[in-house]
C-alpha positions in Angstrom: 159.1 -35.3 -18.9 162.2 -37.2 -17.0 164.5 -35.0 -15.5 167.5 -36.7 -15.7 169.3 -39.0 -18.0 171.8 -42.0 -16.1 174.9 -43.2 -16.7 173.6 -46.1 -17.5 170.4 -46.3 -20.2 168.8 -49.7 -21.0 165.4 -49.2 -23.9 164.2 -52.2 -23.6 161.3 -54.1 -25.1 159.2 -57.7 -24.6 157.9 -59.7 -27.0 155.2 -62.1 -25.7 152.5 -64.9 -27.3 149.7 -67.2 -25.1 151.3 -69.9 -22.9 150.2 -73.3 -24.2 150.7 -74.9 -20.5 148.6 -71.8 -18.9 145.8 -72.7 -22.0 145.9 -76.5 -20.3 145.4 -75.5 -17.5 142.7 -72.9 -16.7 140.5 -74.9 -19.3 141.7 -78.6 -18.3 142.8 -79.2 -22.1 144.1 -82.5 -22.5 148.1 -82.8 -22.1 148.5 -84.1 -25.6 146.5 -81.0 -27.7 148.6 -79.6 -29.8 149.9 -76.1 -28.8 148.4 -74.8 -32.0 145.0 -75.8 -31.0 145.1 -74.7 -27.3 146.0 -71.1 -28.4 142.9 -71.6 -31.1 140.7 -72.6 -27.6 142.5 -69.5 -25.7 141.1 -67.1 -28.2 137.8 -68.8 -28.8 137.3 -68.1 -24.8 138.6 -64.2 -25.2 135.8 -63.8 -28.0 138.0 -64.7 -30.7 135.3 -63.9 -34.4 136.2 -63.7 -38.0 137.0 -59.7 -37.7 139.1 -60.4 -34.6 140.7 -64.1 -34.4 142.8 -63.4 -31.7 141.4 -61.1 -29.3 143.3 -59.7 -26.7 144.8 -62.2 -24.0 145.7 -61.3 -20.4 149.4 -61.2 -20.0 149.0 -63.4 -17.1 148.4 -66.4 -19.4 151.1 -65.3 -21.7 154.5 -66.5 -21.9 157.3 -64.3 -22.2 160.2 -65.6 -25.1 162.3 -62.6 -25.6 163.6 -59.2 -24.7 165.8 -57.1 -25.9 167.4 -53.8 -25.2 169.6 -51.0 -26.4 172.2 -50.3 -23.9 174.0 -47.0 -22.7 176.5 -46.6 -20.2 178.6 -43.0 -19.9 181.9 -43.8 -18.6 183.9 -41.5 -15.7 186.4 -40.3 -18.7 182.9 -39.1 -20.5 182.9 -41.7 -23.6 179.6 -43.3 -24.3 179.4 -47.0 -25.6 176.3 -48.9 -26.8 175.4 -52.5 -27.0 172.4 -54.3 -28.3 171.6 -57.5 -26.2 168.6 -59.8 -26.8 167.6 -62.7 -25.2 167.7 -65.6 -25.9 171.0 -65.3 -27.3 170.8 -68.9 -29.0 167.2 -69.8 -30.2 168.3 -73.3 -31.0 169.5 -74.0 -27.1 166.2 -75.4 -25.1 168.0 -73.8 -21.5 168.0 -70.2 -23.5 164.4 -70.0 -24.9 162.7 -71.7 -21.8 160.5 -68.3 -20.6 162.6 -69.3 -16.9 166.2 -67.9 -18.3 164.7 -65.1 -20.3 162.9 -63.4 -17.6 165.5 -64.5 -14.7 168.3 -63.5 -16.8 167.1 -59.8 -17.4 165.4 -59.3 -13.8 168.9 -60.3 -12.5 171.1 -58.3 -14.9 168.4 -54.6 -14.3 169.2 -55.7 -10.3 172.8 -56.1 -10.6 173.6 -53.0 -12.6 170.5 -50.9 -11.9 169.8 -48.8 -14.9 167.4 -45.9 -16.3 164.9 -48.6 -18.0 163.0 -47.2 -21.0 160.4 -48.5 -22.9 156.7 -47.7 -24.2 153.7 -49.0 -22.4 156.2 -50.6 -20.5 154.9 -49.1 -17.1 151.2 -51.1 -18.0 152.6 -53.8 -20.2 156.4 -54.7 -20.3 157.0 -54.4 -16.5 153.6 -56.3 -15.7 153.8 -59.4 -17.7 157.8 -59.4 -16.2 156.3 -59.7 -12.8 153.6 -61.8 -13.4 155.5 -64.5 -15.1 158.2 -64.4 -12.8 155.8 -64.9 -9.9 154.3 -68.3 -12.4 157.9 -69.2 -12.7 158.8 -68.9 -9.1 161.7 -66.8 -9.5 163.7 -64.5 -6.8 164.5 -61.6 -8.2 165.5 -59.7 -5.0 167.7 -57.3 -6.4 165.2 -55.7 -9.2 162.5 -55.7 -6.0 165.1 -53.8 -3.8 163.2 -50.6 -2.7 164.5 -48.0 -1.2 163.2 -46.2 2.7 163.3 -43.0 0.6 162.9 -42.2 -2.7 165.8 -40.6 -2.8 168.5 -43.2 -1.2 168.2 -45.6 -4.5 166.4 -46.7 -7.7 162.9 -47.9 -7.1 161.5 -49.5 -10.1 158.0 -49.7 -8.7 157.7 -45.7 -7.8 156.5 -43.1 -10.9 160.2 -41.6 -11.7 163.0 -41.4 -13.5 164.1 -44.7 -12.7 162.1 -46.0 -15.3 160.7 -43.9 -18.1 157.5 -45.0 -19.8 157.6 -42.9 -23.2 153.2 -43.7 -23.8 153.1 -42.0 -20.1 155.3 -38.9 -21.3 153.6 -38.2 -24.6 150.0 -40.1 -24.7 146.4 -38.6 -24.8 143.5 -40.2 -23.8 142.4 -43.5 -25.7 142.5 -43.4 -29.2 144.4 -39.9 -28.9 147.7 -42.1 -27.9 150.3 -42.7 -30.9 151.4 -45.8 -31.1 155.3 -46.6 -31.3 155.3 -47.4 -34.9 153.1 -43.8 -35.6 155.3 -41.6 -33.2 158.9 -43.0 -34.8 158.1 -43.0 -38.4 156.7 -39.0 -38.1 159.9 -38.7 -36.5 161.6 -39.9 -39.2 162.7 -43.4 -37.1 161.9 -46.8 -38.7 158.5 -48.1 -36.7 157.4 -51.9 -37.6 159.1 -53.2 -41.0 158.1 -56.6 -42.0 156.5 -57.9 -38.6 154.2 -56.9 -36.3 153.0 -57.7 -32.8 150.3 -59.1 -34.4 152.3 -61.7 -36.1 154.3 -62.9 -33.3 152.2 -65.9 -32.2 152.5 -68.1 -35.3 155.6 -67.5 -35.6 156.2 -69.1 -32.4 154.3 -71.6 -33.1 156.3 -72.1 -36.8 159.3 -72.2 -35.1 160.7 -69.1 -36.2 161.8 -67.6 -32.9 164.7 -66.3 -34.6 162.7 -64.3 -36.7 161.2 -63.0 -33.3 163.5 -62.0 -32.1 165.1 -60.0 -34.4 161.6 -57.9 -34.5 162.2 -57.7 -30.7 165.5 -55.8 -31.3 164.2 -53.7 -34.3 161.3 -52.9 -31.3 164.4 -51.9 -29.0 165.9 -49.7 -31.4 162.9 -47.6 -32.1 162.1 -47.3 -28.9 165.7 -46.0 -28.2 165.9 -43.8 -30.9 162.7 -42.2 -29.7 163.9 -42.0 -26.8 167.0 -39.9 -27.9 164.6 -37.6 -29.6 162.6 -36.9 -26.5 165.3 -36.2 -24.5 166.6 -33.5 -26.9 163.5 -31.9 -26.4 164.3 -32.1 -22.8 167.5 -30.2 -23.3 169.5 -33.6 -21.9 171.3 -33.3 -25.4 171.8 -30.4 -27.1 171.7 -30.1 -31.0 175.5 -31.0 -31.8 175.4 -33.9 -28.7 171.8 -35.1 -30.0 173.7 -35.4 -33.5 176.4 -37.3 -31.8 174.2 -39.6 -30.0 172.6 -40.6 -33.4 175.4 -41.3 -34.9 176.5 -44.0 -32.2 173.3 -45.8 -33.1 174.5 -45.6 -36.6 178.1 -47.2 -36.0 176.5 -49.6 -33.6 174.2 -50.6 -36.4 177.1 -50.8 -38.8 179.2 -53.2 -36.3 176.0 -55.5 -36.0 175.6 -55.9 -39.5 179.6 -56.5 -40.1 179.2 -59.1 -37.3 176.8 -61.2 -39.5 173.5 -59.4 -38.2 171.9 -58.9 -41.5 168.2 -58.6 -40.4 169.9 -54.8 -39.1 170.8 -53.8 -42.5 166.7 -53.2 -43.1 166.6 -51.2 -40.1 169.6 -49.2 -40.9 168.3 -48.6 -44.7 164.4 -47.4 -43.4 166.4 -45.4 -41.0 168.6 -43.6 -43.9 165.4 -43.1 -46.0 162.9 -41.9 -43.7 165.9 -39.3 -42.1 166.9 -38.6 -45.7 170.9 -39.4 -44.6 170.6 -42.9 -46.8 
């Protein structure tokens, strides 16, 4: 369990499919294949077979396209104020969606304003591929590598802590024993994956539909920080009336999304009503 929450609280999430140019590449596929067909090859070389077509890639020869996060900052006069950010923020803007700006833009902004990162799997997974394809992109990224002489003089994002909390490494078992997100929120009465799933994410990259990603990559966010909440009641960081008070920030955050022309929200908000039993 974590032993503290921070002012400021960023659940974040990744969404990632198989880099066409990293297909071309390690396999010396011809500069004019179609990026459909490369990420056919990229499977076909991870073992891809009619019960699995597409097996399990290394996140090293994946490309990052979006991340989102549900953000918390307590101010000094004690109000709380949430925001949900995504990235891109424009799908149809070439400088946005290039992997580059997604990963530089959130490595820079965690650096700059150095908060409590949450996420599941994100110790193994989220945080990895972040470094991996920031090292392929050649990016500096000094401030999110800042690590302190002690552990206790600053935030060290590569050190087990509270700097980043890693809900799988809270509440997993061993192998098959580990819930996934999508089991843990909807037991908890929290909307898990609605019409998407990971699974999904690939082809509709390669349809175009990154908007549509997206907007699964903040639904992703918002379960994560919702479960979140929920496991840091149990921790005694909220108690029962502040826990209710936390969830209904979420609620009016959802509500000013959704006002704001966000309609893909209003199906999060609705599985969130019925599966609490608030709707």
């Amino acid at each position: 369990m974590f032993k503290s929450v921070f002012d400021k609280v960023w659940a974040f999430d990744c969404e990632w499919v198989p880099d066409p140019a990293a297909g071309r590449a390690l396999y010396g596929l011809p500069a004019d294949l179609p990026d459909r067909d490369v990420l056919a090859h990229m499977w076909q070389q991870a073992g891809a077979s009619e019960q699995d077509p597409m097996p399990f890639l290394k996140t090293i020869v994946c490309r990052v396209v979006s991340i989102a996060a549900v953000t918390r900052q307590r101010r000094r006069d004690g109000s709380v104020q949430l925001h949900l950010l995504a990235l891109p923020r424009e799908v149809g803007d070439a400088v946005q969606t290039a992997e580059r700006h997604v990963v530089g833009t959130f490595l820079d902004a965690v650096g700059e304003y150095r908060p409590q990162l949450v996420g599941y799997n994100s110790i193994n997974a989220d945080l990895k591929i972040l470094l991996q394809r920031a090292v392929v992109n050649g990016l500096s990224a000094a401030a999110f590598c800042r690590r302190p002489d002690k552990p206790w003089e600053g935030i060290d994002y590569f050190a087990r802590g509270d700097a980043h909390v890693d809900i799988k490494d809270i509440v997993g078992g061993w192998g098959k024993a580990t819930p996934s997100l999508h089991e843990l929120a909807v037991l908890s009465g929290i909307p898990g994956k609605l019409d998407v799933d990971g699974n999904a994410v690939a082809n509709l990259w390669l349809d175009g539909q990154l908007d549509r990603i997206v907007a699964y990559n903040e639904c992703d966010a918002l379960t994560t920080y919702l479960v979140w909440l929920r496991l840091a009641h149990l921790g005694g960081h909220f108690d029962d009336r502040e826990y209710a008070q936390e969830q209904q920030r979420v609620h009016e955050l959802l509500q000013t999304e959704i006002a704001q022309g966000r309609t893909h929200l209003t199906t999060f908000l609705e599985a969130w009503q019925a599966l609490s039993g608030t709707g």
